[in-house]
C-alpha positions in Angstrom: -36.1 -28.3 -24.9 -38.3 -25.2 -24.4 -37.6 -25.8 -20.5 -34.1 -25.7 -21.1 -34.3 -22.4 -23.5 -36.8 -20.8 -20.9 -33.9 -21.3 -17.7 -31.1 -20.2 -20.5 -32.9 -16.8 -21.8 -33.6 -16.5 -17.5 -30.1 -16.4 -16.8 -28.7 -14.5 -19.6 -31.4 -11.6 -18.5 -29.8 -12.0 -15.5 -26.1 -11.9 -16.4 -27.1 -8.3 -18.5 -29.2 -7.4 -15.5 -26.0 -7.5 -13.2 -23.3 -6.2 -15.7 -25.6 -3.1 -16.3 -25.9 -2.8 -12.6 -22.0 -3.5 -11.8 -21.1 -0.4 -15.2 -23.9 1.8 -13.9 -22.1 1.7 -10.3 -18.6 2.5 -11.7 -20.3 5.1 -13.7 -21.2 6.8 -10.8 -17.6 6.2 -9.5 -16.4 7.9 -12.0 -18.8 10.5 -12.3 -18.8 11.5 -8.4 -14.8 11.1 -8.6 -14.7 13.8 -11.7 -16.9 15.8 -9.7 -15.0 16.1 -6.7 -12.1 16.9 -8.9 -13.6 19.5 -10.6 -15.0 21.3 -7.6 -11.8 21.1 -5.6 -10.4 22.9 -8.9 -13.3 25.6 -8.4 -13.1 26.0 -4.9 -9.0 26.1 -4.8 -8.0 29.2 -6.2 -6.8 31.3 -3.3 -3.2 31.6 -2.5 -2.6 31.2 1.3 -1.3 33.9 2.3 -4.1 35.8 1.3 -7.1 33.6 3.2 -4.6 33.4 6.7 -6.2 34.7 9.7 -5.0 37.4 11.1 -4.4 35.6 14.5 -1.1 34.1 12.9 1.7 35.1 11.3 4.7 33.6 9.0 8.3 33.0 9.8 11.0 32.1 7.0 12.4 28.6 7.4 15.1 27.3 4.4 12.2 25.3 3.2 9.3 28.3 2.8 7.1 30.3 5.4 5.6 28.3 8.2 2.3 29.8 9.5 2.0 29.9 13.4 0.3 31.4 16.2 1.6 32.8 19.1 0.2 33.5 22.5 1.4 34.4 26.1 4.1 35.9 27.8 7.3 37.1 25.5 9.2 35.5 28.6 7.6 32.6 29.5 8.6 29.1 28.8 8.3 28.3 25.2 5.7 25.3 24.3 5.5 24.6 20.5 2.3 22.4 19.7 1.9 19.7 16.4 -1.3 19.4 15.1 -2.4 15.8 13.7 -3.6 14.8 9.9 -5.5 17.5 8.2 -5.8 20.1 11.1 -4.1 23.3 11.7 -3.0 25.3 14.2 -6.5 26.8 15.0 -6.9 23.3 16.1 -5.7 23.8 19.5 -7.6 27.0 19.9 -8.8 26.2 23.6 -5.7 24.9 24.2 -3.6 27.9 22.9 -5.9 30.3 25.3 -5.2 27.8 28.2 -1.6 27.5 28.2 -1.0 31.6 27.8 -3.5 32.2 30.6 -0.9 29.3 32.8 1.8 32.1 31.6 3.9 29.9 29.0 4.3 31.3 25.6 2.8 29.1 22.8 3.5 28.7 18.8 1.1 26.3 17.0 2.5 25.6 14.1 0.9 24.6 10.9 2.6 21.4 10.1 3.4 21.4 5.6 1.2 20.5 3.7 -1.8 21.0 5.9 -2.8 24.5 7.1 -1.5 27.8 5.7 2.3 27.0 5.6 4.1 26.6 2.3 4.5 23.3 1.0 7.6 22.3 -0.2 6.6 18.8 -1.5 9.3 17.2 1.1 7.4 16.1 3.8 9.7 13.3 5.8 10.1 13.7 9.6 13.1 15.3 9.3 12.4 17.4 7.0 9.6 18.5 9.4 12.2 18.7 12.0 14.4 20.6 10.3 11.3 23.7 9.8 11.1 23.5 13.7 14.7 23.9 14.6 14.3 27.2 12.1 11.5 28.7 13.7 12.9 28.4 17.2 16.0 30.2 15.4 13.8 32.8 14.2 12.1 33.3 16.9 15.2 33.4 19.3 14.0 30.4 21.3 16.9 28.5 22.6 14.6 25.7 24.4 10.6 24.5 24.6 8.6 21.9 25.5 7.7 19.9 21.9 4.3 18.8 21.8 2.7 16.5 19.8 -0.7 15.0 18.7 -1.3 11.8 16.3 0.6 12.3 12.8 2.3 15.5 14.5 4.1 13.1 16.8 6.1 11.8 13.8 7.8 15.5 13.2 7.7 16.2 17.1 9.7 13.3 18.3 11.5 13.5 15.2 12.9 16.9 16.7 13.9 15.4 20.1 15.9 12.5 18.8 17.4 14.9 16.5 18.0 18.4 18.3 18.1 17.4 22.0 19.8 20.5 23.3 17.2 22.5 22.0 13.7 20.4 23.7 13.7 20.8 27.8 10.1 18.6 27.4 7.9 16.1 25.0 4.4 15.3 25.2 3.1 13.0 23.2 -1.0 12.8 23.1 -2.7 9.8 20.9 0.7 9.7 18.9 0.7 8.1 15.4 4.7 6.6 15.4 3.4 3.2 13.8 5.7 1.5 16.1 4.2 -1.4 16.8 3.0 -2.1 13.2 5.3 -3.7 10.5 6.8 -1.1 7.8 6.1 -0.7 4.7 9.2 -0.5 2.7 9.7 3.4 1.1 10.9 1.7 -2.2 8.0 -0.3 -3.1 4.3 1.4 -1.9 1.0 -0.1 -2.8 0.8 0.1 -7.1 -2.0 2.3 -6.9 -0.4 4.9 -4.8 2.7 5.6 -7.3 0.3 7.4 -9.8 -0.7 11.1 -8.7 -3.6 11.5 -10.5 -5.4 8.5 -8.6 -3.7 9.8 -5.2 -5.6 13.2 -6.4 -8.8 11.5 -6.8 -8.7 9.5 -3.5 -8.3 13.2 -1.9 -10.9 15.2 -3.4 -12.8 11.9 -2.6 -12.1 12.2 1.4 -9.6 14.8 2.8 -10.6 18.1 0.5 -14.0 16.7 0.5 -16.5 19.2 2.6 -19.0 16.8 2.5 -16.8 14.3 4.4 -15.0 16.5 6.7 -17.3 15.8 9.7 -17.9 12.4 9.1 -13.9 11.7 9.0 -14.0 13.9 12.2 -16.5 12.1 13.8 -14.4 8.5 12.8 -11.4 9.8 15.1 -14.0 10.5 18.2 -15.3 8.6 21.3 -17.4 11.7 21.6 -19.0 12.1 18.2 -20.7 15.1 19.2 -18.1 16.8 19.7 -17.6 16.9 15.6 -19.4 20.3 15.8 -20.0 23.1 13.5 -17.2 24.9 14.8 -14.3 22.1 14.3 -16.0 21.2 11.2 -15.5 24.9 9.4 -11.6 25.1 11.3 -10.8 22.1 9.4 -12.5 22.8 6.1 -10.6 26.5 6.0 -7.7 25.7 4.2 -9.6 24.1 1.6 -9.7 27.1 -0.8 -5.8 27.6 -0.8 -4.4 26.9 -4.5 -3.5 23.3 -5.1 -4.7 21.6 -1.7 -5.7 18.7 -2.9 -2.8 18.2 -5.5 -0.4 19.3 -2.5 -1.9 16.5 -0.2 -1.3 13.8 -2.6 2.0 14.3 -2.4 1.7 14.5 1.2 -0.3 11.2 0.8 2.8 8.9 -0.6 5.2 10.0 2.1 2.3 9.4 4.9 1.9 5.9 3.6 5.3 4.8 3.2 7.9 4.2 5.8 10.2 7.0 6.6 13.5 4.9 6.3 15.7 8.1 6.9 13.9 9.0 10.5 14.9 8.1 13.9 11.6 8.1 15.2 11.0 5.4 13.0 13.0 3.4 14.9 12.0 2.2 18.7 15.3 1.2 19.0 16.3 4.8 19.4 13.3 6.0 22.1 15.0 4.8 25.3 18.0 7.6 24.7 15.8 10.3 24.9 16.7 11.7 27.6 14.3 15.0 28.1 11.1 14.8 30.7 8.1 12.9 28.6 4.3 13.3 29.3 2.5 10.4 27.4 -1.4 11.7 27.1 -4.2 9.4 25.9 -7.8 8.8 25.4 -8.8 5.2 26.8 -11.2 4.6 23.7 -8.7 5.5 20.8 -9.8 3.2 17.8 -6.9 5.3 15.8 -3.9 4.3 17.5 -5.2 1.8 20.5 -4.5 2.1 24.7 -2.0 -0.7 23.9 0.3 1.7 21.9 0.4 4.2 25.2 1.7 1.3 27.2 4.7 0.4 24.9 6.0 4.0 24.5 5.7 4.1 28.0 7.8 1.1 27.9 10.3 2.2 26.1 10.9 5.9 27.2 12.3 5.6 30.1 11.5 9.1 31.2 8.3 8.8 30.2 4.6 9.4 32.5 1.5 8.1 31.3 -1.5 9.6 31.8 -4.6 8.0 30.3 -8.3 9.7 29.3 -11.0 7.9 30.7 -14.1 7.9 27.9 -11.8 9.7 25.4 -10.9 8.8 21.7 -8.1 10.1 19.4 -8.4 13.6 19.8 -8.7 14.9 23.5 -8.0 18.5 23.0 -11.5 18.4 21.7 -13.2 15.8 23.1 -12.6 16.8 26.9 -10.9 20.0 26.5 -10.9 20.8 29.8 -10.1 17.9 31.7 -7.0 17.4 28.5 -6.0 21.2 29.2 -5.7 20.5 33.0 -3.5 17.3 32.4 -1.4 19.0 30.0 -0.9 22.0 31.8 0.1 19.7 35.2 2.9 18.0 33.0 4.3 21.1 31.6 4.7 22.6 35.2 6.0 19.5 36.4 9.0 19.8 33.1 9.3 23.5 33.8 10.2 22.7 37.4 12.6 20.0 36.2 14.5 21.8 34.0 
C-alpha cells in the first residue's frame, strides 16, 4: 500500500511539474506577444510621408499616393519594377542604378501596404493593378516593361492580363502566383485568421519584428550572407510609419486567401498573354521551387526561361550582378521586339 501511495504522490508531482511548465511557456507567449505589441505601438508613430527618402517621390492614384523612385533617361523605355513581401522600392537599389546606366527609365514602386505608399486596406491583385495603370497615367507613360518579383508577381501579371495595350514586356523573377498549389477558398480562411487582433499579434511577432527581420531574410536565401546590414536596415525602414503593423494584418487576410476576382489566379488565362516574357529564377528557391519556373514556362507561350545557378528566392540580391546582366539582356531583347 505505501508502494502504491509512493508511485501515486510520484506522478501527481509530475503531472503539476508539467502543467507549471506547459502555463509558464504560454506565459511567456503571452508576455513576449504583448511586448511586441506594445513596442510596435512605440516605435510606429511616424506618418509616412514624413520618414520618405528623398530619393522618391509620390504620385496620386484614385486609391491614395503611391511612393516611387525614378531613374534614367526621361525618354527611354519605361520599366516599372514590383517588389516582393515586405520590401520596398529601395529593394532594387542596384538594380535601379543598373537599368538607368543601360539608358531605360525605371519606377520602383512601393507595392500598398508595404513601403511608404498609402494603404487603402484593399489589397487584391487588381486592385494593385488598377494603382499601376494610374501611375503610368500620371506619369504619361503609354507602354513599359512590367517587372515582377515573388508576391509582386501577383499585381504585375495581374496588370498584363488586364491592361495589355499598355505592357510591351513581363518578367517574372521567383514569382509567387500559387499556381500549382490548391486555393484556399476567399469565403472561408483558416478560423484564426478572421480576428484582427490575433493577425496583429502574429505580425508584431514576425514581419514588424526587428529582431526577426534578418532571420526571415536569411529564410528566403541560398546565400545567407547576403542578409547583410544593409538589406536588413532597407527592410526595417518603414517600420516607424503609423499603424504598420495594424496595416499588414489586413494585408495578411487578403495574402492568405485566394483572390477569386483575379485573372492571374487563373492559369487558364496565362497562355493569352500575348506580350514578350522573361521568366528569371534562382535554381535553389525553397520559397517557390525550380518546378514552378518550368510550368509558367509551360504555359506562357511567349515566355524564355532563364534559371540562376546557386541562387535562392531573391536574386537581385543574392547575385546582383550576374541577375542585373540577365535582366538587362531580356529587356533589350523586348525593346528590340517591340
Amino acid at each position: 500500500m505505501a508502494r502504491r501511495a509512493s508511485g501515486r504522490s510520484r506522478v501527481r508531482r509530475r503531472w503539476v511539474i508539467g502543467a507549471t511548465v506547459v502555463a509558464a511557456l504560454a506565459l511567456a507567449v503571452v508576455l513576449t506577444a504583448l511586448g511586441c505589441r506594445g513596442a510596435a505601438a512605440w516605435r510606429e508613430r511616424f506618418d509616412a510621408a514624413d520618414v520618405a527618402p528623398p530619393t522618391g517621390h509620390y504620385v496620386a492614384t484614385r486609391s491614395g499616393r503611391i511612393f516611387l523612385q525614378e531613374a534614367g533617361p526621361r525618354d527611354g523605355v519605361a520599366v516599372v519594377l514590383f517588389h516582393g513581401t515586405a520590401a520596398w522600392s529601395e529593394l532594387w537599389r542596384h538594380t535601379i542604378s543598373t537599368l538607368a546606366s543601360a539608358g531605360f527609365r525605371v519606377i520602383a514602386l512601393d507595392i500598398p501596404p508595404f513601403g511608404f505608399s498609402d494603404r487603402p486596406g484593399s489589397y487584391t491583385r487588381t486592385d494593385q493593378a488598377a494603382r499601376v495603370r494610374d501611375v503610368l497615367d500620371e506619369l504619361a507613360i503609354p507602354t513599359a516593361i512590367i517587372v515582377g518579383h515573388s508576391f509582386g508577381a501577383g499585381a504585375a501579371t495581374e496588370t498584363v492580363l488586364r491592361f495589355p495595350d499598355r505592357v510591351r514586356g513581363l518578367v517574372l523573377i521567383d514569382a509567387a502566383l500559387s499556381l500549382t498549389a490548391p486555393a484556399v477558398p476567399a469565403s472561408a480562411p483558416p478560423f484564426f485568421l478572421r480576428y484582427g487582433w490575433f493577425r496583429g499579434i502574429m505580425v508584431s511577432l514576425t514581419i514588424t519584428n526587428p529582431l526577426m527581420t534578418r532571420t526571415l531574410l536569411g529564410m528566403l536565401l541560398a546565400k545567407k550572407e547576403r542578409a547583410t546590414p544593409e538589406y536588413v536596415a532597407i527592410l526595417q525602414q518603414p517600420m516607424v510609419i503609423r499603424h504598420t503593423t495594424r496595416d499588414l494584418a489586413t494585408w495578411l487576410l487578403y495574402f492568405l486567401s485566394n483572390d477569386g476576382n483575379a485573372l492571374s489566379a487563373d492559369r487558364q488565362t496565362y497562355p493569352a498573354i500575348a506580350a514578350r516574357t522573361a521568366i528569371i529564377w534562382g535554381d535553389k528557391d525553397s520559397v517557390t521551387p525550380l518546378a514552378q519556373a518550368h510550368d509558367l514556362h509551360e504555359i506562357i507561350p511567349t515566355s524564355t526561361l532563364s534559371i540562376l545557378v546557386g541562387v535562392g528566392h531573391i536574386p537581385q540580391i543574392e547575385d546582383p550582378e550576374t541577375f542585373n546582366r540577365v535582366l538587362v539582356g531580356q529587356l533589350v531583347l523586348m525593346t528590340k521586339a517591340a
